[in-house]
C-alpha positions as CSV (number, residue, x, y, z in Angstrom):
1,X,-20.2,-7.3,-34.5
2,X,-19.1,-5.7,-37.7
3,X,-15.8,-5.9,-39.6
4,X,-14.5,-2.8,-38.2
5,X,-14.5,-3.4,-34.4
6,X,-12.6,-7.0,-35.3
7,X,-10.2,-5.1,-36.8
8,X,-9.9,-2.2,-34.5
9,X,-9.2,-4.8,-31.5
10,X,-5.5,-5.6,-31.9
11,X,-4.8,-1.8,-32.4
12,X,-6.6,-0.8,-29.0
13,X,-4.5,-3.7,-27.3
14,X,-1.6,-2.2,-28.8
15,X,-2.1,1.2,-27.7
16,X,-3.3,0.2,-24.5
17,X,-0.2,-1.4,-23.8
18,X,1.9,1.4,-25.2
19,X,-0.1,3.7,-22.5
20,X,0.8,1.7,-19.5
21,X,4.8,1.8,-20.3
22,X,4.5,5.5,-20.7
23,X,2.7,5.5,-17.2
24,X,5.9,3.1,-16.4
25,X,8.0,5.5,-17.6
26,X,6.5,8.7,-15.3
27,X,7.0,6.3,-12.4
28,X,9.8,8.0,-10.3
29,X,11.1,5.3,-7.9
30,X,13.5,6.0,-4.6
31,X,16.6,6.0,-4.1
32,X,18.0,3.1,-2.1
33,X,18.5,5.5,1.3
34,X,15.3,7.0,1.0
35,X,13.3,3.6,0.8
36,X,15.6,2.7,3.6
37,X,14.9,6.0,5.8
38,X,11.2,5.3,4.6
39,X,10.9,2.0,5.7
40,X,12.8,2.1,8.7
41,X,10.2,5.5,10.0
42,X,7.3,2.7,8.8
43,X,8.8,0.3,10.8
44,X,9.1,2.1,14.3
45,X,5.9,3.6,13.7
46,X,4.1,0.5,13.5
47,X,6.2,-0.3,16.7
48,X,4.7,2.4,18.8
49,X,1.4,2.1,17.7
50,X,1.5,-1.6,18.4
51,X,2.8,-0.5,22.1
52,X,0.3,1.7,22.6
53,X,-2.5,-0.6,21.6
54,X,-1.2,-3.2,23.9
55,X,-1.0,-0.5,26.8
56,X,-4.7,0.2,26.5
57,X,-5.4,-3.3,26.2
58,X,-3.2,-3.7,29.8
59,X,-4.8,-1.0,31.5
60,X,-9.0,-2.2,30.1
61,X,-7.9,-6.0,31.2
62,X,-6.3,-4.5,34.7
63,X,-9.7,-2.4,35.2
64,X,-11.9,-4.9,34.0
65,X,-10.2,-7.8,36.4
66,X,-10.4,-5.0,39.3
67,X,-14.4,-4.4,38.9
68,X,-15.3,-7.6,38.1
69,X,-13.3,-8.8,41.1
């Protein structure tokens, strides 16, 4: 390892770091209603899909039971 890269280390931490707040900074977060609207659209999505998924589930267990007797 030569002198240079032991040095160089602290200064690439540095910068490194000062690159991630600047990708902080670009971060555009929502506003309180939209994360609201968002989640809440999330929410009775999962809903349906998790009716639907229990429908089909229903209707293979009520044709299975029928054909197997």
């Amino acid at each position: 390892m030569s002198k240079n890269e032991k040095t160089s280390s602290p200064s690439l931490k540095r910068s490194w770091f000062q690159e991630l707040k600047a990708e902080f900074a670009k971060i555009t977060w929502p506003t309180k209603s939209a994360l609201a609207k968002k989640s809440t659209v999330a929410l009775i999505v999962s809903i349906i899909v998790g009716l639907i998924i229990a429908g089909v589930d229903w209707v293979l267990k009520f044709g299975l039971d029928f054909i197997i007797g």
